[in-house]
ZATI-174452 format. One record per residue (C-alpha): residue in three letters; chain; x, y, z. Coordinates in Angstrom, 1 decimal. Layout:
N
[site 'ALA'; 'A'; [X; Y; Z]],
...
# end
This chain:
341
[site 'UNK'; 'A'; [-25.9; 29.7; -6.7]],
[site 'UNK'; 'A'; [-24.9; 28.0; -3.6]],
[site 'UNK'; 'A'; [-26.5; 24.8; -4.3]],
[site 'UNK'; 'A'; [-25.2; 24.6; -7.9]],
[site 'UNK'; 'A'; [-21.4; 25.4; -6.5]],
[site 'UNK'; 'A'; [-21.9; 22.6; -3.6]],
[site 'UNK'; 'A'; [-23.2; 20.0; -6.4]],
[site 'UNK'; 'A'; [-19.9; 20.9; -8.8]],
[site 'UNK'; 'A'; [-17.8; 20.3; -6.0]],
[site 'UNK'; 'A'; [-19.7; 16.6; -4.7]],
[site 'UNK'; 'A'; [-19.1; 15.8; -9.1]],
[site 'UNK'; 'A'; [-15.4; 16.5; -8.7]],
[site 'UNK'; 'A'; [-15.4; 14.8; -5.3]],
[site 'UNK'; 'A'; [-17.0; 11.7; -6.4]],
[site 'UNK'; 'A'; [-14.8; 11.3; -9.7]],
[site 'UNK'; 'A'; [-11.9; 12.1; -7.4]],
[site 'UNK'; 'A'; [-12.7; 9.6; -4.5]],
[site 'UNK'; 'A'; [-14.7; 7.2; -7.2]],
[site 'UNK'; 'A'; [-13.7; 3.6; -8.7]],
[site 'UNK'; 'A'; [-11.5; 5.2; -10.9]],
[site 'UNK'; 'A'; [-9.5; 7.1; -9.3]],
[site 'UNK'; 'A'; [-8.9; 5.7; -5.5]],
[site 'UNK'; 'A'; [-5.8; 7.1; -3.2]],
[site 'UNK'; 'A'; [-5.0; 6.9; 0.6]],
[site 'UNK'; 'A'; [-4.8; 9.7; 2.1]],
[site 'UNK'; 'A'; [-2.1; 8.9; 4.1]],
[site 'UNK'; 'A'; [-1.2; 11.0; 7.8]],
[site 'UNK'; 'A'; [0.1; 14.2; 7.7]],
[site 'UNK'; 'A'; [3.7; 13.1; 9.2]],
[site 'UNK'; 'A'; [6.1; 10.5; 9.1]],
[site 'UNK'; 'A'; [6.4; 8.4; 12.6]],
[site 'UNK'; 'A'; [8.5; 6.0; 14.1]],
[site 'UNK'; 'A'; [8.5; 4.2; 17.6]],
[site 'UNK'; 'A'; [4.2; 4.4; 17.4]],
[site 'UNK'; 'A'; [2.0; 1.5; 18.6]],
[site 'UNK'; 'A'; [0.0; 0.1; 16.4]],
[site 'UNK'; 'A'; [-3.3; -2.2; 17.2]],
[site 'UNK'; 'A'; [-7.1; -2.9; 16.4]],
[site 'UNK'; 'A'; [-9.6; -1.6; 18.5]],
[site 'UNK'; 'A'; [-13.0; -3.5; 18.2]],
[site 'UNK'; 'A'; [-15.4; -0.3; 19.2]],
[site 'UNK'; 'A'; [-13.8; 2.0; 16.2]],
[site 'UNK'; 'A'; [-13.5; -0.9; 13.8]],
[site 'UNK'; 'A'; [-10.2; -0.4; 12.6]],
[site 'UNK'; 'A'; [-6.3; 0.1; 13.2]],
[site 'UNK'; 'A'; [-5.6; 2.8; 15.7]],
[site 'UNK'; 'A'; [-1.6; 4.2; 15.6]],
[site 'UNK'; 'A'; [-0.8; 6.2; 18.6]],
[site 'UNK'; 'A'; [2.6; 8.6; 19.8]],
[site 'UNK'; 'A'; [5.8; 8.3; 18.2]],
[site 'UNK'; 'A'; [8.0; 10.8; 17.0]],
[site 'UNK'; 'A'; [9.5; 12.8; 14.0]],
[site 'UNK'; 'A'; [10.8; 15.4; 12.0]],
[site 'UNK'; 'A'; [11.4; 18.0; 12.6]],
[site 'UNK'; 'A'; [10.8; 18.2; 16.7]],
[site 'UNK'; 'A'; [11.6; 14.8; 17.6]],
[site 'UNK'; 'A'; [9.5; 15.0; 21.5]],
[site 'UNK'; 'A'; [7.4; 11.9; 21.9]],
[site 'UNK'; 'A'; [3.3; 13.0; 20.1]],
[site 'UNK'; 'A'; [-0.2; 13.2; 21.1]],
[site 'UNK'; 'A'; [-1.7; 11.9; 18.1]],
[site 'UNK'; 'A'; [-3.8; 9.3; 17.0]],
[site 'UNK'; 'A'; [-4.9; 7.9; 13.8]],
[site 'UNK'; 'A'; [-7.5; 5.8; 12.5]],
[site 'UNK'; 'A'; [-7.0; 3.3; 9.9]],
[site 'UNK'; 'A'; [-10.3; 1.8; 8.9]],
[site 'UNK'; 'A'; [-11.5; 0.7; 4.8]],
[site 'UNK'; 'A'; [-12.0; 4.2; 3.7]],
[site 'UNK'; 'A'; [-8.7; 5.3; 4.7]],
[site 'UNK'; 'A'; [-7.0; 7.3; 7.2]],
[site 'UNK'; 'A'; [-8.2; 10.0; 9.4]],
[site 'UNK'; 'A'; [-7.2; 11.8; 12.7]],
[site 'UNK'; 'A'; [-8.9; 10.8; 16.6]],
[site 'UNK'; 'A'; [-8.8; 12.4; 19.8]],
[site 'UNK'; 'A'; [-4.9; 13.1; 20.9]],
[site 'UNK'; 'A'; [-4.0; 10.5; 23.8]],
[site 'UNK'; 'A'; [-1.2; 10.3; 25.6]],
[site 'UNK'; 'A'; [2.7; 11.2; 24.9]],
[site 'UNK'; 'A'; [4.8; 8.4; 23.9]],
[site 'UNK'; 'A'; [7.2; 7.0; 22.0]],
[site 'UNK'; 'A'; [9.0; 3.6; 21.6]],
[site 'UNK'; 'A'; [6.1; 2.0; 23.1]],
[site 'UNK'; 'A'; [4.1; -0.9; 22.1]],
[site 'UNK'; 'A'; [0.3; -1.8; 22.2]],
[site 'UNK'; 'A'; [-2.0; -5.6; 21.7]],
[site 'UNK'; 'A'; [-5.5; -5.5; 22.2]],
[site 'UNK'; 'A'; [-7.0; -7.5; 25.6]],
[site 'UNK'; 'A'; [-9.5; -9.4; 23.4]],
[site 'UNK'; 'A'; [-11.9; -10.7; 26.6]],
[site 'UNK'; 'A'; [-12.2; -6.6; 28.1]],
[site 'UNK'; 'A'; [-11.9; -5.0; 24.2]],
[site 'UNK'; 'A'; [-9.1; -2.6; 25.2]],
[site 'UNK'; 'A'; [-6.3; -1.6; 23.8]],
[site 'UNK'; 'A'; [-3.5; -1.5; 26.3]],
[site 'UNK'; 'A'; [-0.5; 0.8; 25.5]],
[site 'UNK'; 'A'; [2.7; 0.2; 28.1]],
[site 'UNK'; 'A'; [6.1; 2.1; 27.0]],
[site 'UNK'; 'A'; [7.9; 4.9; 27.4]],
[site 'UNK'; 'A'; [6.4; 8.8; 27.9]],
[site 'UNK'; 'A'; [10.2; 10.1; 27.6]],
[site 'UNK'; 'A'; [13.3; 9.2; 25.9]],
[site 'UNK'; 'A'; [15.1; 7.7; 27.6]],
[site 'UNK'; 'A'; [12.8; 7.3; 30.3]],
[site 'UNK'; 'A'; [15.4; 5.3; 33.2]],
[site 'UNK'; 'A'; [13.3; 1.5; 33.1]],
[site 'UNK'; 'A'; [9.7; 4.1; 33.6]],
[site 'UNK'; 'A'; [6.9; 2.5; 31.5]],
[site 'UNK'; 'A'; [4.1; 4.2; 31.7]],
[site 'UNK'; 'A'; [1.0; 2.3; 30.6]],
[site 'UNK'; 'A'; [-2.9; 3.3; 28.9]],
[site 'UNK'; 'A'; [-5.7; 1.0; 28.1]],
[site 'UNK'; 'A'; [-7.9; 2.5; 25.2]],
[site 'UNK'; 'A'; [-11.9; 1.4; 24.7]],
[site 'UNK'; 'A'; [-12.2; 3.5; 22.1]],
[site 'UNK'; 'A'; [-13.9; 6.3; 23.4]],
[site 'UNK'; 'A'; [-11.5; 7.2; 26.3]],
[site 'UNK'; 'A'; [-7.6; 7.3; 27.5]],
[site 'UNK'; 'A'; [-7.5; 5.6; 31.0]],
[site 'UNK'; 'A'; [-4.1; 5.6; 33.1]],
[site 'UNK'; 'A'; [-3.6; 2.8; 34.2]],
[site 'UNK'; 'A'; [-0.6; 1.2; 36.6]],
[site 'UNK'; 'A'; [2.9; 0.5; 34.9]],
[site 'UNK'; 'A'; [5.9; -1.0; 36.0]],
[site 'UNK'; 'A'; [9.8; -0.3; 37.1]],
[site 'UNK'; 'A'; [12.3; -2.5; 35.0]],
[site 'UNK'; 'A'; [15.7; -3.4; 35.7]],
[site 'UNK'; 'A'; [16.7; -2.9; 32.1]],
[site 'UNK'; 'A'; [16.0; 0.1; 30.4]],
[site 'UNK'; 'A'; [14.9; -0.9; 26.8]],
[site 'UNK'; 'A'; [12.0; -1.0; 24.4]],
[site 'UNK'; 'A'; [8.5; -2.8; 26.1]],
[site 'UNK'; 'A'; [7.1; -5.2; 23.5]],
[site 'UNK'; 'A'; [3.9; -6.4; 24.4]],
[site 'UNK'; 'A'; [1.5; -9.5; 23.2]],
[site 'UNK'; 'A'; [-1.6; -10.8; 24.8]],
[site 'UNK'; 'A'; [-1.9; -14.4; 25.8]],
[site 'UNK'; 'A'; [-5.9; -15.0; 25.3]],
[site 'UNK'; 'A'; [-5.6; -18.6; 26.6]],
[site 'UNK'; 'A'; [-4.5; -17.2; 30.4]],
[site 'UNK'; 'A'; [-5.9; -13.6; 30.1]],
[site 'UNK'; 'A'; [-2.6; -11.8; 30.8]],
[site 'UNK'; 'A'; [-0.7; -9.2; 29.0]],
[site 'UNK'; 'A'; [2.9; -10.4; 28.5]],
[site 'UNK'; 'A'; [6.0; -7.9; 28.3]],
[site 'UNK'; 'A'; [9.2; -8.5; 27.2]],
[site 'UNK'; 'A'; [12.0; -5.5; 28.0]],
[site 'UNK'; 'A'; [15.6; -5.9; 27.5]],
[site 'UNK'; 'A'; [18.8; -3.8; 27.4]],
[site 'UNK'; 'A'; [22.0; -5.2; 25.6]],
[site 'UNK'; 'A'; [23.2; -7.5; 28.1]],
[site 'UNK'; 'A'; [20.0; -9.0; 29.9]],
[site 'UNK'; 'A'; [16.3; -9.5; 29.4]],
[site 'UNK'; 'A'; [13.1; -9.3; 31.7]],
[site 'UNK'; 'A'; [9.2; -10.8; 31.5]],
[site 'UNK'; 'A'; [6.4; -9.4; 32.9]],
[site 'UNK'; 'A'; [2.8; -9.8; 33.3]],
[site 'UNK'; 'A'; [-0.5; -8.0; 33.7]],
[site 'UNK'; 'A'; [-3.7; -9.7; 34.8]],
[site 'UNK'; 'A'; [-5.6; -6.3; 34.2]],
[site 'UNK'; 'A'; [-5.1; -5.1; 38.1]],
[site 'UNK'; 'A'; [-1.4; -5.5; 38.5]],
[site 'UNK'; 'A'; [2.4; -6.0; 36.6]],
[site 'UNK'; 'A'; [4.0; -8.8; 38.2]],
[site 'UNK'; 'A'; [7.9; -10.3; 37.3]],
[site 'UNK'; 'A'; [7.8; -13.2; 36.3]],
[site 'UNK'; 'A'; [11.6; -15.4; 37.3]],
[site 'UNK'; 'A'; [11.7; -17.5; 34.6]],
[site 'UNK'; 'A'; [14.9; -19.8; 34.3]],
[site 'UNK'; 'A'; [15.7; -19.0; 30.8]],
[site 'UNK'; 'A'; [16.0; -15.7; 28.9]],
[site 'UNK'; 'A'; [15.6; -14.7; 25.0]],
[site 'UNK'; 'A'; [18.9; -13.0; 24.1]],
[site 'UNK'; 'A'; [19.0; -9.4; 24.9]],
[site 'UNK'; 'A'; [18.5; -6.5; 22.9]],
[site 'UNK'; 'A'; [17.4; -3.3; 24.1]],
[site 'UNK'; 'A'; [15.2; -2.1; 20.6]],
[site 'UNK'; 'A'; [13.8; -3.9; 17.9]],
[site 'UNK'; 'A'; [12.7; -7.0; 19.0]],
[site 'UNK'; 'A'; [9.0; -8.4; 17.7]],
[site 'UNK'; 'A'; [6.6; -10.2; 19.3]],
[site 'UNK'; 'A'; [2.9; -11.7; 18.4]],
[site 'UNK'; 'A'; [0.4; -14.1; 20.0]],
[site 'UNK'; 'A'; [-0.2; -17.3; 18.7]],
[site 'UNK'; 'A'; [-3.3; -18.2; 19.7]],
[site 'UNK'; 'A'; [-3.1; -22.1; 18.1]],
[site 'UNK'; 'A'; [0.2; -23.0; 20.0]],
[site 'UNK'; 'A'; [-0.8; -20.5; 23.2]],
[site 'UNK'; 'A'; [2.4; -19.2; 23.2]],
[site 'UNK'; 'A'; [3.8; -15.8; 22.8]],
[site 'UNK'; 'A'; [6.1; -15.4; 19.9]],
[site 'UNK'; 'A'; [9.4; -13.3; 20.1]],
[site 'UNK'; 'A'; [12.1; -12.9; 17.5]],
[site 'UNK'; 'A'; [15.5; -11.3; 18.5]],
[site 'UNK'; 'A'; [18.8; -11.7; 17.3]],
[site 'UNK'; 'A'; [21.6; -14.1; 17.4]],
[site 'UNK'; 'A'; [24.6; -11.3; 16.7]],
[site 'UNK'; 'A'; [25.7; -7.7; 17.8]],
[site 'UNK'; 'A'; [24.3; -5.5; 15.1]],
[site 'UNK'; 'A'; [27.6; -5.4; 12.6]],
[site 'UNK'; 'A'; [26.9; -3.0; 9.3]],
[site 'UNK'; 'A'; [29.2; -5.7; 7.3]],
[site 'UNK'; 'A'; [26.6; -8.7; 7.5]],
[site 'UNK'; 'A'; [23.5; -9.5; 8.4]],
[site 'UNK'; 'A'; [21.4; -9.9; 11.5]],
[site 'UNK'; 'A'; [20.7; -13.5; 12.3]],
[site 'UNK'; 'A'; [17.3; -13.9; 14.3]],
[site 'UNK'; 'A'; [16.4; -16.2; 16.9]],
[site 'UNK'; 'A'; [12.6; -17.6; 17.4]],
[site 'UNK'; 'A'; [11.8; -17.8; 21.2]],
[site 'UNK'; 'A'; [8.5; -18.9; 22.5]],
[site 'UNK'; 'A'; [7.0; -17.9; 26.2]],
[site 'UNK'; 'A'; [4.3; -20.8; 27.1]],
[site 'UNK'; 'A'; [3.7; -18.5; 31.0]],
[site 'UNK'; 'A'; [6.2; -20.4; 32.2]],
[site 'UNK'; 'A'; [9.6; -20.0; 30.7]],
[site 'UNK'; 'A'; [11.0; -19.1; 27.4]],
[site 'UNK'; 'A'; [12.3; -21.8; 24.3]],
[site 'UNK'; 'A'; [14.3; -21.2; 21.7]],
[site 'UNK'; 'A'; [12.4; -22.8; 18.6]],
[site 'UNK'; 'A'; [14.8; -21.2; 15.6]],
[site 'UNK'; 'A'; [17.6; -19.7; 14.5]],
[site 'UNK'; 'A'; [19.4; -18.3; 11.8]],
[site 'UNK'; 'A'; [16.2; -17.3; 10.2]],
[site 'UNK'; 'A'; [14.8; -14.6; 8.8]],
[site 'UNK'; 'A'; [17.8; -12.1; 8.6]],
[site 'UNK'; 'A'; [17.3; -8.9; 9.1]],
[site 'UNK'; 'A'; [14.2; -9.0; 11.2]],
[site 'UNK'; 'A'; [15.4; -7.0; 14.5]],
[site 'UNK'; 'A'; [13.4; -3.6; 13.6]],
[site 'UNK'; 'A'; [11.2; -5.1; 11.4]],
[site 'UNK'; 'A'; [6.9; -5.4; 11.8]],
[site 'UNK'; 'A'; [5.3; -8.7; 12.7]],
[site 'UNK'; 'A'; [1.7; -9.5; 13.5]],
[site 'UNK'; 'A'; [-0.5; -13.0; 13.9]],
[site 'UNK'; 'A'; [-2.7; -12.8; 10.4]],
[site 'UNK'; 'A'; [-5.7; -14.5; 11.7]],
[site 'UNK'; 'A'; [-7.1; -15.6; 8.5]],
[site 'UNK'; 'A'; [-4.3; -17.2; 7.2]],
[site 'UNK'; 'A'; [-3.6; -18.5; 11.0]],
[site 'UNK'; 'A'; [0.4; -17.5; 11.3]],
[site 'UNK'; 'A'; [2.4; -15.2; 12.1]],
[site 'UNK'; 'A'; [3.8; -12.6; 9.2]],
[site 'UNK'; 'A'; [7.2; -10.8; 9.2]],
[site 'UNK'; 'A'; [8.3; -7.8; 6.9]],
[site 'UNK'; 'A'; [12.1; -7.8; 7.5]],
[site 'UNK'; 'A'; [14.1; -4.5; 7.1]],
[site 'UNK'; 'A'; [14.8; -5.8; 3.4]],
[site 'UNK'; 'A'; [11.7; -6.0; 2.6]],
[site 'UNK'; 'A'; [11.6; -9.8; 3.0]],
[site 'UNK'; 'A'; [8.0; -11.6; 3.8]],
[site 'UNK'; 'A'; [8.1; -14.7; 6.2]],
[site 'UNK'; 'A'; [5.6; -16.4; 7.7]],
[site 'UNK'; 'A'; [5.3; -18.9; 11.1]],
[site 'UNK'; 'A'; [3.2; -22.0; 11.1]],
[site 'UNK'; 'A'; [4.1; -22.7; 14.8]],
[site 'UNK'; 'A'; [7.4; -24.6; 14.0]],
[site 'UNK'; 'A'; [9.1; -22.8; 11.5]],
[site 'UNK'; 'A'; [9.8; -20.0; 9.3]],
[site 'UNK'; 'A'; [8.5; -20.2; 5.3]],
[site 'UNK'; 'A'; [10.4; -17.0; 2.9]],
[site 'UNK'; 'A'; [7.5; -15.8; 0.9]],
[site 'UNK'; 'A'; [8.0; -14.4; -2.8]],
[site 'UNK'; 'A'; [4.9; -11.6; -3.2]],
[site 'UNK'; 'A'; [4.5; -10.1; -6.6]],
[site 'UNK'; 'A'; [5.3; -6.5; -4.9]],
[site 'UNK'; 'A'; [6.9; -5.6; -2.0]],
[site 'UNK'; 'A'; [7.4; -2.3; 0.2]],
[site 'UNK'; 'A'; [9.7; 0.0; -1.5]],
[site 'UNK'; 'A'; [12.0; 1.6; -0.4]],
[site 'UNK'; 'A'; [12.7; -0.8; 2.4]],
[site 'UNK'; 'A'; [13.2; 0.4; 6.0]],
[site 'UNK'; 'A'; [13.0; -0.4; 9.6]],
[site 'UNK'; 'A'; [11.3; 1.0; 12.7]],
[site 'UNK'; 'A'; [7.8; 0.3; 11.8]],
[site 'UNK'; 'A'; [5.3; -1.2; 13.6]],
[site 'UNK'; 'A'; [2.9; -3.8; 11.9]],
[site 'UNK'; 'A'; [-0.7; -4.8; 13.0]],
[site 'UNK'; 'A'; [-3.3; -6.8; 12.0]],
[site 'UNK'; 'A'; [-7.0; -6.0; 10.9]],
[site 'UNK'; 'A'; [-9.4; -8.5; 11.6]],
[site 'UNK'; 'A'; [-12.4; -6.8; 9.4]],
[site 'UNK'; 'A'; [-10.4; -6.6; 6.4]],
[site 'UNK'; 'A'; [-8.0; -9.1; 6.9]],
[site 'UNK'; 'A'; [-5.0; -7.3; 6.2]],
[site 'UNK'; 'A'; [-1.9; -6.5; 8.0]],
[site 'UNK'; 'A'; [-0.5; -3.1; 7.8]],
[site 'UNK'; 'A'; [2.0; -0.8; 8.9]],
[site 'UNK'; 'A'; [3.0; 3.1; 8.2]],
[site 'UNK'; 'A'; [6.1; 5.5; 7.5]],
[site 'UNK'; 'A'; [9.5; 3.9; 9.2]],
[site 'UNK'; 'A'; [13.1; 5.4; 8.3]],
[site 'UNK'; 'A'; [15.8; 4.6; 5.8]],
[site 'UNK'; 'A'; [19.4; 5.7; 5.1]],
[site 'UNK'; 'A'; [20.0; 7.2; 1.9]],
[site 'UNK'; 'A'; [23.8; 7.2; 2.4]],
[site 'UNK'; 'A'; [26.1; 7.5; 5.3]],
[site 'UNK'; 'A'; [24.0; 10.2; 7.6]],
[site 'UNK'; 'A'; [20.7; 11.1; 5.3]],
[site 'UNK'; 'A'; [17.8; 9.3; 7.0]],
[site 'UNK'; 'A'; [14.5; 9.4; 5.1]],
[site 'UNK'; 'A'; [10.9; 9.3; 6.6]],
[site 'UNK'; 'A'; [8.4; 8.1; 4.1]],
[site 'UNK'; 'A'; [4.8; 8.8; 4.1]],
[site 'UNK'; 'A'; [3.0; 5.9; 2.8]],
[site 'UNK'; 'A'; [1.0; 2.7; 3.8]],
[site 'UNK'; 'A'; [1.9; -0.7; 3.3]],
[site 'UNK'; 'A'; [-1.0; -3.6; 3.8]],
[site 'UNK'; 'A'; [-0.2; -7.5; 3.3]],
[site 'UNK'; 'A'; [-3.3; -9.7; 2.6]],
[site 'UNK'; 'A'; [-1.7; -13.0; 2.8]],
[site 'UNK'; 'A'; [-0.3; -13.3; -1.2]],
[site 'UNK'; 'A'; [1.2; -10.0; -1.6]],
[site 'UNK'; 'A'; [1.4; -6.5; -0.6]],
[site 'UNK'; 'A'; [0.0; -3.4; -1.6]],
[site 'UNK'; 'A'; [0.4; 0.6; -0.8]],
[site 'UNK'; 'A'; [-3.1; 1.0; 1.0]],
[site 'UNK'; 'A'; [-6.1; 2.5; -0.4]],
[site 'UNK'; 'A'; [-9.7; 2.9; 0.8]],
[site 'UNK'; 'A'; [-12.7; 0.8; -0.1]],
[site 'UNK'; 'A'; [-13.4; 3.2; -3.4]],
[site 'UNK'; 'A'; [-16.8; 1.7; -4.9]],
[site 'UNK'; 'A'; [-17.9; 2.6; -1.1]],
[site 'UNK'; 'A'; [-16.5; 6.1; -1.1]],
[site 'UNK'; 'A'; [-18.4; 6.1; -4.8]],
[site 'UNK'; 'A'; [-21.5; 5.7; -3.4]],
[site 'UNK'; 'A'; [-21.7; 7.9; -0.7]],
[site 'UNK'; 'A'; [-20.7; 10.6; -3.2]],
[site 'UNK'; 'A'; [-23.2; 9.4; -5.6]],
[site 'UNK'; 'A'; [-26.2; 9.8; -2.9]],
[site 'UNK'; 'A'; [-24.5; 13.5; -1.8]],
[site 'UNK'; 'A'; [-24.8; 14.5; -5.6]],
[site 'UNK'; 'A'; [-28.5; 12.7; -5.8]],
[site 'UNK'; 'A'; [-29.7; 15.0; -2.1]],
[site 'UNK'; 'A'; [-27.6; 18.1; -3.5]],
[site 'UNK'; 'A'; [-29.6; 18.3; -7.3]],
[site 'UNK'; 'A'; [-33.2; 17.4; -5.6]],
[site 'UNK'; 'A'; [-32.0; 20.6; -3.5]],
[site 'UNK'; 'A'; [-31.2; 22.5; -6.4]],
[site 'UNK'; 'A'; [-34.4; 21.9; -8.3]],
[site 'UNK'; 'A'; [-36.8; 22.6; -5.3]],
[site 'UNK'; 'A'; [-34.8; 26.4; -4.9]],
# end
């Protein structure tokens, strides 16, 4: 009897997981202000901290995004409106940001192998804003760009120590929201920020700054609106930098300038405080939850995945001929069972 329940069960499982019928199943809570990145040991996307409804105190958890779907990890540490990029020459993910809110210019920081939370030395800035990290591969440091509403600050970590860097020009200031990336062709870090003080009556026009270790450029303005609060990550296989706007615009950067993109589908409903990253296994960009007004003082948290592979973007689901299998063999080792009792 036991064996004959188990195999009924693996049937509906398999027809429920199988080609036919794929889903994501998605984490069990919406989240905003997480860090998102790949870590090479787990083979997938792994989002950490954040916070929600209905407690709102910066979380422990951490999920894995990998082909078949989501699924929970080991807790790590409490954070929220932090940011993460993956060291590619030591395979860590490092995590810098905030362990309160607000946390007085405190950012705390964690490198991640995979295996293990390490504390590692942060720093004390001058402004007390959002970190936004990227990591420059061609000099092996971890850049950090923090900001309140008036000024801005750079900062580096060689993988010992954070160091500020006096650079004689500064992106424009703004203390949550801004977006940066690695681009590994130009060697420079990429940040986007904004041209205007966030007015509800028109739109936020961005400025494109680039960070070569030296000092900041501004390479564009104007272009794309919107983007403050957005998601952007450097898609390696298509080799530029993507950027879901909070209207659920697509724009991509070659290294010179910014191209609108008209996918078949985009994220719906649109929203903003998402963070985007890129996996390099599946080639696919991909982000989670975010928030939305539904009118003057309704905010809505949704519980879905987004995933952009380069033409258009889809809500993301598992690898289901894969899942199919596995069921398949479980049904295959559950009947040879059956028969032999």
């Amino acid at each position: 009897m036991v064996c004959q329940w188990s195999l009924r069960a693996v049937v509906c499982a398999a027809f429920v997981c199988g080609c036919a019928a794929a889903s994501l199943t998605n984490p069990t809570a919406a989240v905003i202000g997480y860090s998102f990145g790949y870590v090479p040991a787990l083979k997938g996307l792994v989002m950490a901290g954040g916070w929600g409804e209905p407690e709102w105190t910066p979380r422990t958890n951490v999920w894995l995004l990998t082909a078949p779907g989501w699924k929970a990890a080991s807790p790590g540490p409490a954070m929220v409106y932090h940011s993460s990029a993956l060291d590619t020459h030591r395979n860590v993910l490092v995590v810098c940001g905030r362990t309160n809110y607000p946390s007085k210019c405190v950012n705390a920081m964690y490198e991640f192998d995979g295996k293990a939370w390490a504390s590692k030395p942060g720093f004390v800035a001058g402004v007390d804003g959002d970190v936004e990290l990227a990591y420059d591969s061609a000099r092996r440091r971890m850049v950090a760009c923090v900001a309140d509403s008036v000024n801005s600050e750079t900062w580096e970590y060689d993988g010992v120590n954070w160091v500020k860097q006096s650079t004689k020009t500064h992106p424009t200031a703004v203390n949550t929201g801004m977006l940066t990336a690695f681009d590994p062709l130009s060697n420079v870090v990429v940040l986007v920020t904004i041209t205007n003080k966030p007015d509800p009556s028109e739109p936020l026009w961005s400025e494109t700054w680039t960070y070569d270790g030296t000092d900041w450029s501004i390479r564009a303005a104007g272009m794309p609106t919107n983007a403050l609060m957005g998601g952007m990550a450097w898609d390696a296989a298509r080799s530029n930098i993507v950027l879901l706007t909070t209207t659920s615009e697509t724009w991509t950067w070659n290294g010179a300038a910014w191209s609108r993109k008209t996918p078949a589908q985009t994220p719906d409903p649109p929203r903003w405080a998402f963070t985007m990253a890129y996996d390099p296994l599946r080639e696919v960009s991909a982000f989670f939850s975010g928030e939305l007004k539904t009118d003057c003082c309704t905010q809505v948290y949704p519980i879905d995945t987004w995933e952009w592979n380069g033409s258009d973007w889809r809500k993301g689901t598992p690898e289901p001929c894969a899942l199919f299998a596995l069921s398949l063999a479980a049904v295959i080792a559950l009947r040879r069972s059956a028969h032999n009792h």
